[in-house]
N, C-alpha and C positions, 0 to 999 in steps of 0.2 A: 646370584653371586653371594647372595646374605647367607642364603641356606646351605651352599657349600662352606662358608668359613664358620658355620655354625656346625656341621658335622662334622669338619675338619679338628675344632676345637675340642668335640667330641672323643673324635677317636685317639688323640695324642694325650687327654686327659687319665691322670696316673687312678691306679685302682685305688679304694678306698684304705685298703689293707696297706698298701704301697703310702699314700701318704701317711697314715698313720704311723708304722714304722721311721721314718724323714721325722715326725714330731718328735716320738720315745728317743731316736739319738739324737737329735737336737736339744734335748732338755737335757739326757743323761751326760755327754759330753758338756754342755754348760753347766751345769753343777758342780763336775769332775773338775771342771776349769777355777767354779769359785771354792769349791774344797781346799786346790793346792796352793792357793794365796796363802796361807798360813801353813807352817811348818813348824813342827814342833822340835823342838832345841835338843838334840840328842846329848851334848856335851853337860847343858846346865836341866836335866830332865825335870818337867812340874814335879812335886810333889805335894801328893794327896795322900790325905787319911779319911777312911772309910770304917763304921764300925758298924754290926748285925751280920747277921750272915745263917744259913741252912744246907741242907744238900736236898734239890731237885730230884723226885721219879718222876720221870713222863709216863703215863701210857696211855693209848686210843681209850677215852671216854666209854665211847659205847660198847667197846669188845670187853671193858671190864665190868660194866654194869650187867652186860649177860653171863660172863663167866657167874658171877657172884649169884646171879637170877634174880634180878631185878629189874622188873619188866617196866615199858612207859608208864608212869602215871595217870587217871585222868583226873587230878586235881592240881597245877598246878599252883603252889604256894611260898609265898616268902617268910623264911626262919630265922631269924636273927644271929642262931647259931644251932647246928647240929643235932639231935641226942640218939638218933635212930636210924634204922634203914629206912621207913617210912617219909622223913625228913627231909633225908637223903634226894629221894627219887622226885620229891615234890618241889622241894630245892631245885637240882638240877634242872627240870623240866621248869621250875620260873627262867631260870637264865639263861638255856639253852641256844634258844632265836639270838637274844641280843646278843648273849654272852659275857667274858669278862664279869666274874665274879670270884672274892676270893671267903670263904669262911670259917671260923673256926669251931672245930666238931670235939665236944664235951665227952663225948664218948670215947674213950681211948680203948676199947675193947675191939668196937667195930674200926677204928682206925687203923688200930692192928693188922686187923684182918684187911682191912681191903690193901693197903701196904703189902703183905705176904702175898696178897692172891694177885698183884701188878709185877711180883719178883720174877716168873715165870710166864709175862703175858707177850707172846711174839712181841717185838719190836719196841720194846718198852727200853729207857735208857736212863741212865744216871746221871747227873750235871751240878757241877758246883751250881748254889740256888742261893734264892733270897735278892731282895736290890743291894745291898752293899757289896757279896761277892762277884757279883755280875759284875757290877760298875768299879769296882775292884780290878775285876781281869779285864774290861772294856779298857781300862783309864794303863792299865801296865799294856795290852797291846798297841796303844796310842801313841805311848813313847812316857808314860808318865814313870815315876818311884811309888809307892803304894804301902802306905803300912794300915792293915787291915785288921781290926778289932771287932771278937765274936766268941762262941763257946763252940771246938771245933773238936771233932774226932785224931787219934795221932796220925791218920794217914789220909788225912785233908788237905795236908801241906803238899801233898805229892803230886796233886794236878794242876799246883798256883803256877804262874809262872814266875823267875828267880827275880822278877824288881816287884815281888809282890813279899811282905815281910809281914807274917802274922802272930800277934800276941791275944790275950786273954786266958780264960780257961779251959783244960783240955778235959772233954767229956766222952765215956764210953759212946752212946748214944746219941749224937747229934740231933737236931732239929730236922726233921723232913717233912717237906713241902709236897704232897700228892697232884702232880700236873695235869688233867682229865682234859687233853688234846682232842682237837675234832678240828676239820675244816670248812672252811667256807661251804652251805650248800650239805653239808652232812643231816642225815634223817637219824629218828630215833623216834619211832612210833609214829604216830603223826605230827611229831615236832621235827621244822627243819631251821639247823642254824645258819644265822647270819654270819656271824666270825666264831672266833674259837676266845678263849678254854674257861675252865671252871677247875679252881684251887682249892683243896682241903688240906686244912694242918691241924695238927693239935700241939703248937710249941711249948716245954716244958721251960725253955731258957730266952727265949730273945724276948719275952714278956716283963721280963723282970732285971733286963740290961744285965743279964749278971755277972759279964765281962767291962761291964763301964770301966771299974776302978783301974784295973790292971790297965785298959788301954787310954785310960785317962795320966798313970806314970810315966807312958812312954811319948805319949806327945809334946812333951817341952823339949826333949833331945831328937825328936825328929823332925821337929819345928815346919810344918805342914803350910803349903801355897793357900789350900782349901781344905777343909775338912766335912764328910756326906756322914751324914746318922742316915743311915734307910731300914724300910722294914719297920716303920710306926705302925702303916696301915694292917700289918698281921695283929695288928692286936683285936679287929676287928672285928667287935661285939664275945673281945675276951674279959669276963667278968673284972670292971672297977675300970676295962679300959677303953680303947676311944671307937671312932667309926667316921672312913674317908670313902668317899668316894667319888673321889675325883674334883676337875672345875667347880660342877652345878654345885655341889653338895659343899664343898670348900666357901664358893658362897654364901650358899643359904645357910651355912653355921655364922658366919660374919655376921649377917644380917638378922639374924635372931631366928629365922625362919625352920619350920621342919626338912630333913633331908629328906631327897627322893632315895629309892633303892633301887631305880633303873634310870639312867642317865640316855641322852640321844646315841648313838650308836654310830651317827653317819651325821652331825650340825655344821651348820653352814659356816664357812669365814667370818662373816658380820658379828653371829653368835656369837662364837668364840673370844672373840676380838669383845666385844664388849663384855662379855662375863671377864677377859682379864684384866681390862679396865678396870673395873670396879673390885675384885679383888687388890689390884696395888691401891686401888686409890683409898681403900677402907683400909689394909692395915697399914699404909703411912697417915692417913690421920689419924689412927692408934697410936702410932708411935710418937706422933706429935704435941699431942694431947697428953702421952706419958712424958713425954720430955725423956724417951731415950733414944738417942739419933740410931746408937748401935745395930735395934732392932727393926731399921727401916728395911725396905723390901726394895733392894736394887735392880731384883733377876724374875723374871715369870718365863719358863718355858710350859707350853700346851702340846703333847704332838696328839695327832689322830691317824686315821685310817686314810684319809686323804692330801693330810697338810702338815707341815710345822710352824708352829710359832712361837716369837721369842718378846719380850720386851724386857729393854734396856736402858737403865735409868743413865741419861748423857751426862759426861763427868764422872762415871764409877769408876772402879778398875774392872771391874767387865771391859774384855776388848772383841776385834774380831765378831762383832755380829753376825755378819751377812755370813760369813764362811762358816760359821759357826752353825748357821740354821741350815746351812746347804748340805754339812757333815750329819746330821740329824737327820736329813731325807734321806742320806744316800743308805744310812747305815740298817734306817729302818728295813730296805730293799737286803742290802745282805745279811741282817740277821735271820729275818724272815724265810728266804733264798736258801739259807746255810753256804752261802757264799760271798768269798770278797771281791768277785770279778761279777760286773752288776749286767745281765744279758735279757737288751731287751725286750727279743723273745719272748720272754718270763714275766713281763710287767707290764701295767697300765696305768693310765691318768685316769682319775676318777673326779678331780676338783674343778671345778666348775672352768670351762673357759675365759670367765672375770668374776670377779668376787667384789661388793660391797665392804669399807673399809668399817661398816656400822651399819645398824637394823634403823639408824634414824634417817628422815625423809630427807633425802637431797645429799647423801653422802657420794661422796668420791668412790668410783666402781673403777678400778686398776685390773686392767687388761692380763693374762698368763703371757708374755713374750717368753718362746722357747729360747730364745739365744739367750737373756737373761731372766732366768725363770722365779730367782730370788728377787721380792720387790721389800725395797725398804723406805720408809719416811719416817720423820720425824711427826711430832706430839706432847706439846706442853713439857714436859720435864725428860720424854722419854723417846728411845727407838722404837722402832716395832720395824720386824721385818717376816716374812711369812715364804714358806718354799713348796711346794707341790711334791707329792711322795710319787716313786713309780714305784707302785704297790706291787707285792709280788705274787703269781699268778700259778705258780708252785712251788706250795709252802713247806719247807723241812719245820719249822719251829716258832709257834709265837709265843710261847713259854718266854720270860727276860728281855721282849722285845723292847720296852720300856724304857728297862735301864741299860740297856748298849743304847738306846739313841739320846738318855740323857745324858748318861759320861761320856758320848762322843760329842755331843754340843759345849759341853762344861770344858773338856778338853784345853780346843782352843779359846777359850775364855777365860783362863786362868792367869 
């Protein structure tokens, strides 16, 4: 009798494919569900000011590095910035695996050229670029008003969308961002990557704000909910100017310490969670210590590759957390996707099935419940809530994926 209800159990048990599926729409309908708690006020719509801005080329990495004939390297090496095709190749091939690198290349000759030689490469695309346009047009298809300050070409305006309003200086030659796309599992010699892409620019204008003033007249009259400066980190190792990269490295400037030039690619919840710890908790004791409340740090968003995270100082005017980190996972799925309708099929859970709230001994380990996949608690002054991404598993784009899931968290936080 045992052994009959033992392969009885057997044979009515769902395939592994089958339950997994029953998970992805169990999590993705719960999300969907903590998304539409908040709705954004179409009558009194946010208003945000954003300033920076470029125009994005995409093309496949490695079909331009052959066009050009520059073959794998075998010296993989890290350059601080650019001067050569040599550089180039040795660059590329450090960041390749991990990925996600953005630098700026001295050379404006070979900049040129590889620009020209992407104009004509199959499947290559153009796209308003930079984090302030993105989270620009993120924050106007949100439901927000947007006045957007940058040095823009005159028919830059013609692919904003009409609650997007843009002042500064108008330049022959905009600012362009070279986007060196590859996916998941892509080879290039004997190097195979882990995620995608690697940015080359060489900006002549968002280095030097040269649109501040102008869009600094217009914001008293358009008296702004929130206002985004993005596009710091292109300045990155531009002569006199700075170098971010990312969490780790945001820390270890706090703390006096050297930065890394490769960061975890795939870090645990625990990690995370405590690097953002200790980043609010160092610059509000800066701020304390300066006695200026102004500059205290109410808002930490982290996303990655598997998760979002938020923390939210209780009592701010930050609202909407939870819905807020949910809109950040989902959007990560369709920017990625190139899709607003998010199809299982197409995605996976990659975060651990519980996660540590901390790397210290004896911390609280919170379970992923699919029906509520977003978990939040409380902590001394602050929220934190954290949401699981269903990553997406064919990718049109991860060019700006960044800044659509920060101006879709900021959104509803306004």
């Amino acid at each position: 009798m045992s052994l009959f209800v033992v392969l009885l159990a057997l044979w009515f048990r769902p395939p592994n494919d089958e339950v997994l599926d029953e998970r992805l729409d169990t999590v993705l309908s719960s999300l969907l569900r903590a998304e539409r708690k908040v709705m954004v006020d179409d009558v009194a719509r946010p208003r945000v000011a954003v300033f920076g801005g470029c125009v994005d080329l995409i093309v496949d990495a490695v079909s331009l590095l052959k066009k050009i004939g520059l073959p794998p390297t075998e010296q993989p090496l890290h350059h601080d910035y650019i001067e050569n095709a040599e550089q180039l190749t040795q660059s590329f091939a450090f960041f390749f695996a991990p990925g996600a690198a953005a630098r700026f290349m001295l050379n404006e000759t070979l900049f040129s050229e590889l620009v020209e030689s992407s104009r004509d490469l199959p499947g290559n695309r153009w796209s308003v670029g930079g984090n302030a346009p993105v989270m620009a047009a993120r924050m106007a298809a949100e439901g927000c008003e947007v006045l957007l300050g940058g040095s823009f070409s005159p028919d830059f305006t013609d692919v904003l969308s009409q609650h997007i309003t843009v002042t500064g200086n108008t330049v022959e030659e905009p600012d362009i961002h070279l986007i060196l796309e590859y996916p998941s599992g892509a080879s290039w010699g004997q190097y195979t990557a882990r995620r995608a892409n690697y940015i080359i620019h060489s900006d002549d204008h968002n280095p030097y704000l040269a649109s501040m003033e102008e869009f600094g007249k217009n914001l008293e009259d358009f008296k702004p909910d929130l206002m985004v400066v993005g596009g710091l980190q292109m300045m990155d190792n531009f002569p006199l100017g700075m170098n971010e990269q990312e969490l780790p490295n945001l820390l270890s400037l706090l703390k006096g310490s050297n930065i890394t030039v490769l960061s975890d690619p795939n870090p645990r919840v625990a990690t995370v969670l405590d690097q953002m710890r200790e980043v609010y908790r160092l610059l509000n004791q800066r701020s304390s210590e300066m006695q200026i409340a102004a500059v205290a740090l109410t808002r930490l968003h982290v996303h990655t590759l598997a998760f979002q995270a938020i923390i939210v100082t209780r009592g701010s005017r930050w609202k909407n957390t939870m819905s807020a980190t949910a809109k950040a996972s989902l959007t990560a799925n369709r920017h990625v996707c190139g899709s607003d309708d998010i199809d299982p099929n197409k995605a996976r859970l990659i975060m651990d099935d519980s996660f540590s709230i901390s790397r210290r001994e004896g911390s609280q380990r919170i379970p992923l419940q699919e029906s509520r996949p977003v978990s939040c608690w409380d902590e001394e002054d602050y929220e934190i809530c954290v949401a699981p991404v269903l990553v997406c598993t064919e990718v049109y784009q991860t060019a700006g994926g960044g800044d659509n899931i920060s101006a879709a968290g900021l959104v509803l936080q306004i």
